[in-house]
C-alpha positions in Angstrom: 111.9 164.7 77.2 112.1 161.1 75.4 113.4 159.0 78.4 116.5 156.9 78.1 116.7 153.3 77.3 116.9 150.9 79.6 119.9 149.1 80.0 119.7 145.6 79.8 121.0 142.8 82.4 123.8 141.1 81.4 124.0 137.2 82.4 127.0 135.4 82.3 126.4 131.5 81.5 129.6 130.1 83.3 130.7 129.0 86.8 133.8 129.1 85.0 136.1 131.6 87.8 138.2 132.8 85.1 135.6 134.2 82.8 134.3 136.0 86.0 137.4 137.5 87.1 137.6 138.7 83.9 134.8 140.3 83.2 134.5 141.9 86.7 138.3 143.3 86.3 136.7 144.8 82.9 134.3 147.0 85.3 131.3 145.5 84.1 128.2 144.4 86.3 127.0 141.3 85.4 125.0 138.3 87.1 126.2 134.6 87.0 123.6 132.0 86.2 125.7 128.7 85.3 123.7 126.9 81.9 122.4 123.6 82.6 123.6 121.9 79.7 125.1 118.5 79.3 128.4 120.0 77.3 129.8 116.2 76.9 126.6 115.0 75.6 126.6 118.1 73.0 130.6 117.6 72.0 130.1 114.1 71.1 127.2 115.0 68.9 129.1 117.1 67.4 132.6 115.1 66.7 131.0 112.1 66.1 131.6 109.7 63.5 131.8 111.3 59.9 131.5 114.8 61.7 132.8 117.7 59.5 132.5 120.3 62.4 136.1 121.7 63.5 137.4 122.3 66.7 136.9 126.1 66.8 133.3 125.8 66.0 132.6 123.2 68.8 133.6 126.3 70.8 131.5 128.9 69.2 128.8 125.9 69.3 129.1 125.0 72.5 128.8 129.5 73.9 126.0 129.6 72.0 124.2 126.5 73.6 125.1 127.9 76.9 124.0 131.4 76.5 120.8 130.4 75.0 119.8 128.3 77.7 119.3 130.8 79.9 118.5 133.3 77.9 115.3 131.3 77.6 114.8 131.7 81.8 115.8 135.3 81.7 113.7 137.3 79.7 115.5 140.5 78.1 118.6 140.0 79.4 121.7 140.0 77.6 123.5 136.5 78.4 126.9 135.8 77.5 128.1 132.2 76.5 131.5 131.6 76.6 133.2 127.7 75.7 136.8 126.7 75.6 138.3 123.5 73.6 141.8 122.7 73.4 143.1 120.7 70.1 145.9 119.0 69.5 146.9 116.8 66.4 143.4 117.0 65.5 141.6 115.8 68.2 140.1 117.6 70.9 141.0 117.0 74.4 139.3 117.3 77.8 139.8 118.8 81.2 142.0 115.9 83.1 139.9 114.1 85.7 142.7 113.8 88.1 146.3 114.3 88.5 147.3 111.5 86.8 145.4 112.3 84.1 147.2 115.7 83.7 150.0 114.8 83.9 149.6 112.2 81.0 148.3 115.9 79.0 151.4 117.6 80.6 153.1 114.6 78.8 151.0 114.9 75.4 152.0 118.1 75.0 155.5 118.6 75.6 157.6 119.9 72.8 154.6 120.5 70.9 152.2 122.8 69.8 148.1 122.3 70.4 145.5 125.5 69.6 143.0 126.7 72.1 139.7 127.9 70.5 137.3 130.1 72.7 134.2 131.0 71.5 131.5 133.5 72.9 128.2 133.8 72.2 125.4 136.5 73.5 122.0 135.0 73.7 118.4 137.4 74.2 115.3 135.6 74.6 116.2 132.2 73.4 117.7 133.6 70.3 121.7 134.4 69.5 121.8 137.5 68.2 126.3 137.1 68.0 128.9 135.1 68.2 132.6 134.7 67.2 135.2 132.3 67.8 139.1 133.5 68.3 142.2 130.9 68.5 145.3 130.9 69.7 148.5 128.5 69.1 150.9 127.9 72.1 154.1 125.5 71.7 155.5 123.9 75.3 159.0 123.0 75.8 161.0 120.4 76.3 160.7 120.5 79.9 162.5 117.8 82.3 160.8 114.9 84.1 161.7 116.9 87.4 160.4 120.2 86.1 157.6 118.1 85.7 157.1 116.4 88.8 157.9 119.4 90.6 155.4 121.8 89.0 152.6 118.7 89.2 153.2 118.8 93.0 153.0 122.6 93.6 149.8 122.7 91.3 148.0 119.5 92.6 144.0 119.3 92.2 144.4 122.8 90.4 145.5 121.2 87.4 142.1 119.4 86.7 140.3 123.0 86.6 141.7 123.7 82.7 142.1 122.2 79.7 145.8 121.4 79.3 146.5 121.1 82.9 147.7 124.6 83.0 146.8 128.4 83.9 149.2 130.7 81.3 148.3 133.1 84.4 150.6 131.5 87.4 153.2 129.0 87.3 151.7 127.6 84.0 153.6 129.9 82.0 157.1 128.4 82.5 155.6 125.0 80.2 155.7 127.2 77.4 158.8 128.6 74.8 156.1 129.9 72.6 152.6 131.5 72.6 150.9 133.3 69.7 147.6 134.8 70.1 145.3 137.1 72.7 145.7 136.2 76.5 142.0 136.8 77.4 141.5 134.0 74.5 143.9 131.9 76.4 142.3 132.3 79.4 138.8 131.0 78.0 137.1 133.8 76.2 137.8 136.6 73.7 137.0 139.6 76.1 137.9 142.1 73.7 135.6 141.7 70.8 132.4 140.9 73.5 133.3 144.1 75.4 132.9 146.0 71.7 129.5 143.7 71.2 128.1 144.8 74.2 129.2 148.9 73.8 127.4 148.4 70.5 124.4 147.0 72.0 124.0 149.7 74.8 124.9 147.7 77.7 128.5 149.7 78.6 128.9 153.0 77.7 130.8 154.0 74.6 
């Protein structure tokens, strides 16, 4: 009897919580091994001056630079790259530093609408065999100074942990009137289409 294949390890590339909770609440068994990249080093290379690379594929870029760093120190394994950019107006902005800092985002954004772009990569032996990039388009609302103050206070240093200042999972959701596109997407990666990508690779059963 021909014995089965063996089922590869799959890596995550991201100390990134959300991506972790999300993948675990999937039922998949996966270890994490952060990249060690320098991400801001890689953006501004690839935004710079007379760049013609757009936002969504800074995201897709930026998973597959991560998944194929450690796919290089893990040997057969299947590692998933996963990057999140949030643009607005045509520029990209970043996770806030500090409070102040989000807020001036929260600020940014209000009445508006920006796009989040998450892309995910998967990475075997140096080399990434797939990748995709999804978007989605979320509006905020005219929310009041106090609203605002208020919701800055009950989120505190939480706010600095996303791009936009927000989590569409908790209290976040009440900054918005409008939100087209998939949640995981939202939340930082496309967990739909990499869930398919790894059935069809062998690594969750079909």
């Amino acid at each position: 009897m021909a014995k089965a294949a063996a089922v590869r390890t799959i890596v995550l590339a991201s100390a990134s919580a959300a991506r972790r909770d999300m993948l675990a609440r999937a039922g998949v068994t996966f270890e994490i091994v952060p990249a060690q990249i320098d991400e801001r080093a890689i953006q501004d290379v690839l935004t710079g001056e007379d760049s013609e690379v757009e936002a969504a594929d800074v995201a897709e870029l930026l998973a597959e630079a991560k998944a194929r760093d450690v796919s290089e120190r893990h040997p057969g394994a299947l590692v998933v790259g996963s990057d999140q950019i949030l643009e607005f107006e045509d520029e990209i902005l970043s996770k806030p530093a500090d409070v102040a800092q989000a807020r001036a985002s929260l600020k940014l954004l209000r009445g508006a609408t920006h796009q989040l772009h998450a892309g995910v990569a998967i990475a075997i032996d140096g080399e990434v065999v797939w990748s995709m990039v999804d978007s989605a388009s979320l509006t905020m609302r005219q929310f009041s100074d106090k609203f605002l103050s208020t919701y800055i206070a009950e989120e505190g240093d939480g706010l600095c942990a996303s791009v936009g200042a927000y989590k569409l999972e908790g209290r976040g959701l009440q900054l918005f009137e409008r939100i087209d596109g998939d949640f995981f997407t939202i939340l930082g990666m496309p967990l739909l289409p990499l869930l398919a990508e790894l059935r069809a690779r062998g690594a969750l059963l079909v």
